[in-house]
Structure formats: structure tokens, C-alpha cells
FIRO-955905 format. One record per residue (C-alpha): residue number from 1; x negated, y negated, z. Coordinates in nm, 3 decimals. Last residue first. Example, Ala and Ser with C-alpha at 12.3 -4.5 7.8 and 13.67 -1.06 7.14 Angstrom:
# FIRO-955905
> pos; x; y; z
> 2; -1.367; 0.106; 0.714
> 1; -1.230; 0.450; 0.780
# end
This chain:
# FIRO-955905
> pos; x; y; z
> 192; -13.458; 5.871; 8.386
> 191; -13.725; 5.860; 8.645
> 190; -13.583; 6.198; 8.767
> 189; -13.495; 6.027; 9.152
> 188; -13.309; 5.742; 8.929
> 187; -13.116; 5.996; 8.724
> 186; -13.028; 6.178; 9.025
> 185; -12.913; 5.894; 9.241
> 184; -12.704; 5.797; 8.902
> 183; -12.526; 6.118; 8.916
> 182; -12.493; 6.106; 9.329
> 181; -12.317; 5.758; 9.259
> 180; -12.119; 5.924; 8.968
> 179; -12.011; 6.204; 9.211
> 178; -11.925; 5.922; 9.400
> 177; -11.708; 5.797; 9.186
> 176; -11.524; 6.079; 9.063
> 175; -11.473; 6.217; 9.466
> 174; -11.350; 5.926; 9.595
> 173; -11.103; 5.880; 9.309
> 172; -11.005; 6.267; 9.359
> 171; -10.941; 6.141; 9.765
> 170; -10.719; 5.905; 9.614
> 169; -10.478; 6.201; 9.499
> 168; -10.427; 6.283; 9.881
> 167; -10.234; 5.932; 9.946
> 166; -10.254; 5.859; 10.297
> 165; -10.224; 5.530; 10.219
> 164; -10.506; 5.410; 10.522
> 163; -10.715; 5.770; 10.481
> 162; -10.707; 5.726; 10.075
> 161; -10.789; 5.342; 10.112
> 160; -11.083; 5.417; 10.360
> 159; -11.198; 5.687; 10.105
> 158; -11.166; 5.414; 9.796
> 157; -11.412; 5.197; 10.012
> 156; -11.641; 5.491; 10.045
> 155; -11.644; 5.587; 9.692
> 154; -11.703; 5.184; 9.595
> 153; -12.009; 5.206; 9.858
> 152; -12.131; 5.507; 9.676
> 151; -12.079; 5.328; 9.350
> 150; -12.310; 5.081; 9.439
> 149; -12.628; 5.271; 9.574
> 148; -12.580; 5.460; 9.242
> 147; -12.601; 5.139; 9.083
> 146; -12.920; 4.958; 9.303
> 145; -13.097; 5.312; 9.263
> 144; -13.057; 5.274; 8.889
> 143; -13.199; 4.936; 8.928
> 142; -13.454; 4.944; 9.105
> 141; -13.566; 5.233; 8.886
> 140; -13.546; 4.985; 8.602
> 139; -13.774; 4.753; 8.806
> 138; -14.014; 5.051; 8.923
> 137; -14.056; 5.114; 8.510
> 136; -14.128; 4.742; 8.449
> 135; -14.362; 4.709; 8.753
> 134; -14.586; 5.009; 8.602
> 133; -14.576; 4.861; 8.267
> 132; -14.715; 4.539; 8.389
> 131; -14.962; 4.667; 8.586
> 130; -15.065; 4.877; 8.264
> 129; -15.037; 4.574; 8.047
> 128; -15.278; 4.426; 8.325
> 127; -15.559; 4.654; 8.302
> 126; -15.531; 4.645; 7.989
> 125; -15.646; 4.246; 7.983
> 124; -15.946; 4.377; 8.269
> 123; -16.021; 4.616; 8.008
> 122; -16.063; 4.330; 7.719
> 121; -16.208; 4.074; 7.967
> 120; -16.473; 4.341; 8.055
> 119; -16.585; 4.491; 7.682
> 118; -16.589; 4.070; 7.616
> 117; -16.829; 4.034; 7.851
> 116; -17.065; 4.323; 7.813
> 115; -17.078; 4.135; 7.401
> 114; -17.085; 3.816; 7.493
> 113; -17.413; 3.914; 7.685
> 112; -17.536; 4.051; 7.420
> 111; -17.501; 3.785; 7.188
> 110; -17.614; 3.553; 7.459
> 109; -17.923; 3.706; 7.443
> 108; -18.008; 3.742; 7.089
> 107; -17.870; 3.352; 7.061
> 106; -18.190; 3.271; 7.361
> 105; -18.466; 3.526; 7.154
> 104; -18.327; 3.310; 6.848
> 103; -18.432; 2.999; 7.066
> 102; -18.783; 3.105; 7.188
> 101; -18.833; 3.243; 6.814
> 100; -18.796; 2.860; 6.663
> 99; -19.009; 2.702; 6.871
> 98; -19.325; 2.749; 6.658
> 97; -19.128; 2.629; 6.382
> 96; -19.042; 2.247; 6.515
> 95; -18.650; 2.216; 6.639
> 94; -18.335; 2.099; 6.445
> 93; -18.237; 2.391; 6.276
> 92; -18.352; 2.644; 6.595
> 91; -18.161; 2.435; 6.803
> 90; -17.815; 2.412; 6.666
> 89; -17.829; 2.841; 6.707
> 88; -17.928; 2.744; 7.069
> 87; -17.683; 2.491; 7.068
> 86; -17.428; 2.771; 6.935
> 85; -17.473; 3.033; 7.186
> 84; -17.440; 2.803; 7.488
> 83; -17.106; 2.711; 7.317
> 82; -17.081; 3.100; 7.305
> 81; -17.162; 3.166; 7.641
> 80; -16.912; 2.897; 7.737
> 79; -16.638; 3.093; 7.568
> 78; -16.717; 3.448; 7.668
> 77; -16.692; 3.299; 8.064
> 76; -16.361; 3.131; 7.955
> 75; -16.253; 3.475; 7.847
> 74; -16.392; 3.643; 8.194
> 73; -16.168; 3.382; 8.366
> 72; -15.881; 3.456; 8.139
> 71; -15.866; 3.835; 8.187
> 70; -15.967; 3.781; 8.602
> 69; -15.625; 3.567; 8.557
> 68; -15.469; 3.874; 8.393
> 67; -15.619; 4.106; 8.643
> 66; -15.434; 3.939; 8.915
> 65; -15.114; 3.868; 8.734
> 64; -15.088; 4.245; 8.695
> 63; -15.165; 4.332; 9.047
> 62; -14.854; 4.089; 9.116
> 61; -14.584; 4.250; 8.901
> 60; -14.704; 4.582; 9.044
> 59; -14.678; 4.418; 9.380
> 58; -14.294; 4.263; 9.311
> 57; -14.221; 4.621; 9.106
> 56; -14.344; 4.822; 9.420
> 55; -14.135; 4.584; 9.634
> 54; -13.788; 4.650; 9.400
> 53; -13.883; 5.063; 9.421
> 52; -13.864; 5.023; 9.782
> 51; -13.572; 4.854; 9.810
> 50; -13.341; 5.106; 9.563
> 49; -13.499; 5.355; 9.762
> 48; -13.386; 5.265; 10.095
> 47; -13.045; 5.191; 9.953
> 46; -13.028; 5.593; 9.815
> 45; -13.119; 5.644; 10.149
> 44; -12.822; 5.458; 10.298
> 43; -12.571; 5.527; 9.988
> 42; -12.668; 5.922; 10.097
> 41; -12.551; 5.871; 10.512
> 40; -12.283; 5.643; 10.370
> 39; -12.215; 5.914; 10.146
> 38; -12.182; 6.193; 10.417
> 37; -12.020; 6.010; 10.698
> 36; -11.715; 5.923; 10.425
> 35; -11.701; 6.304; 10.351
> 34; -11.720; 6.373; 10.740
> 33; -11.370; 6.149; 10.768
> 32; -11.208; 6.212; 10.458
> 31; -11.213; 6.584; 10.494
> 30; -11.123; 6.529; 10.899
> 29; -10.864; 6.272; 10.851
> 28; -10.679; 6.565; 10.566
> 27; -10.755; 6.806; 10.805
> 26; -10.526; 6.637; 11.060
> 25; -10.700; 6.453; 11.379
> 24; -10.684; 6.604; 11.693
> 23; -10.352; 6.550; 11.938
> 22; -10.247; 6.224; 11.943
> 21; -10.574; 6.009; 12.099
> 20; -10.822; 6.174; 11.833
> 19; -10.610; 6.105; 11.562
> 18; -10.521; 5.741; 11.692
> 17; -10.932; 5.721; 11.702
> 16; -11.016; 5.814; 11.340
> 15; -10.763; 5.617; 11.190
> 14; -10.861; 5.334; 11.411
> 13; -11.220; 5.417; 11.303
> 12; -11.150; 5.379; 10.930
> 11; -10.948; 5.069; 10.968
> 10; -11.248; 4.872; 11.088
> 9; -11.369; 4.755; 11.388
> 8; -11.348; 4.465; 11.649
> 7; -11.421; 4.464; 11.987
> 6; -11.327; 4.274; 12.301
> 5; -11.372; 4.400; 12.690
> 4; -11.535; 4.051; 12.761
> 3; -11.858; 4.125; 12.742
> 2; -11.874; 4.212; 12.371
> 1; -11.791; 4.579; 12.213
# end
């Protein structure tokens, strides 16, 4: 309600109030009534979920970029020790004899150390696939939330239709489709 003594709402409450105002409302105002209340009450936590399954698929999405880019930088780290590698491999052709063993004792090295590397690029690269995963699955959940969320709201505009026409055989509508919303809720709270 504003200031002025103005307010707007929808079809549903006038319903609602002229039952109110002439004598109760009929059960068939009632069913629709506290049946509407009940899946906007389920589309609104079924909405909650469909959000918070879309942010842990944005910061599973996220963690994976991180550990790919650690990926790279420990690949470019592999690479220079093995252009590091390869002058002191250069080195031991070109060099006198009794310098020889201080540069095989430097390839030795970076062997090894290409070696640790490489063991942490790779997991830091699964790492990744499993962040990636992770987002994947939170993104289809997203989305199953997102549907059921959907056909609640379609059951609830069908129940505002049913109340307007008065037509009882509406109310079966309502029922199908949200029974399909509270389906698809299920299949979404399963992981399915």
C-alpha cells in the first residue's frame, strides 16, 4: 500500500478478499488458496537451491582455472629446466674433459628436478579436471532446480486461472504440473 491509500495486487488476493468480505471463502478458494501458499513456499526453496548450486558451479569453475594456470606455470617451470638441461648437455661436448663431470652432475640435477616438477604440474592438471567435474555436476543441478523451480511457478499460475474461471478441472492441471515440479525437485535433491 503507498501513502496515498493506493495499492495494487493480484487476482489471487481479490479472490481471496471478496471471500473473506461475503461470508468465508468456499472450499474450493480455500483448496486453491493454501495449495497456492504451499508451492510458492516449495518454488521458493527449490529457487534457493537452484542459486546456490549456480555459485558453487561459478567457484568450482574458478578453483579449476586456478590450478590450471598453477598447471601451466609449473609446465613453463619443466620447460626452462630443460633448456637449462640441454646447455649443460651442449656443454659437456664443447667443454675440456676435466669439466665434463661438473656438467653431467648439472643434467643429473635438472633431471631430477624435472622429474618433482612434472609429478606437480601433472596433479595440479587433475586437480583441475576434478574442479571441473565438480562445477559440471553443480551446473546440471542448476539446472534441474532451475526446471522444477519453473514448473512450480507454471502450477501456480494455472491455480490463479482455476480460482479466476472457477473451473474445478484446472485444479487437476495444477496438480500434474506441480507434481512434475516436486518430481524434478526430487531428481535434483537425488543428484539425478
Amino acid at each position: 500500500m503507498s501513502d496515498h491509500g493506493f495499492h495494487v495486487h493480484g487476482p489471487h488476493d481479490h479472490e481471496l478478499e471478496h471471500a473473506a468480505q461475503h461470508g468465508g471463502a468456499d472450499s474450493f478458494t480455500g483448496r486453491v488458496a493454501v495449495m497456492t501458499a504451499i508451492l510458492a513456499t516449495i518454488g521458493a526453496l527449490f529457487s534457493y537451491m537452484g542459486g546456490a548450486t549456480q555459485a558453487n558451479a561459478g567457484l568450482f569453475k574458478n578453483n579449476a582455472a586456478i590450478k590450471k594456470t598453477e598447471a601451466s606455470n609449473q609446465w613453463n617451470y619443466y620447460q626452462s629446466k630443460s633448456s637449462k638441461q640441454n646447455m649443460a648437455e651442449l656443454a659437456i661436448v664443447l667443454v675440456a674433459d676435466d669439466k665434463k663431470p661438473q656438467y653431467q652432475q648439472e643434467v643429473e640435477r635438472y633431471k631430477k628436478e624435472k622429474a618433482e616438477i612434472k609429478v606437480a604440474a601433472e596433479k595440479l592438471e587433475a586437480d583441475s579436471t576434478e574442479w571441473d567435474k565438480q562445477s559440471d555436476a553443480q551446473l546440471h543441478l542448476h539446472h534441474r532446480w532451475a526446471q522444477a523451480t519453473t514448473a512450480l511457478q507454471i502450477s501456480i499460475a494455472l491455480a490463479a486461472i482455476a480460482l479466476l474461471t472457477r473451473r474445478t478441472w484446472l485444479g487437476f492441471g495444477v496438480l500434474g504440473v506441480a507434481g512434475l515440479g516436486l518430481a524434478l525437485g526430487g531428481m535434483a535433491m537425488a543428484h539425478l
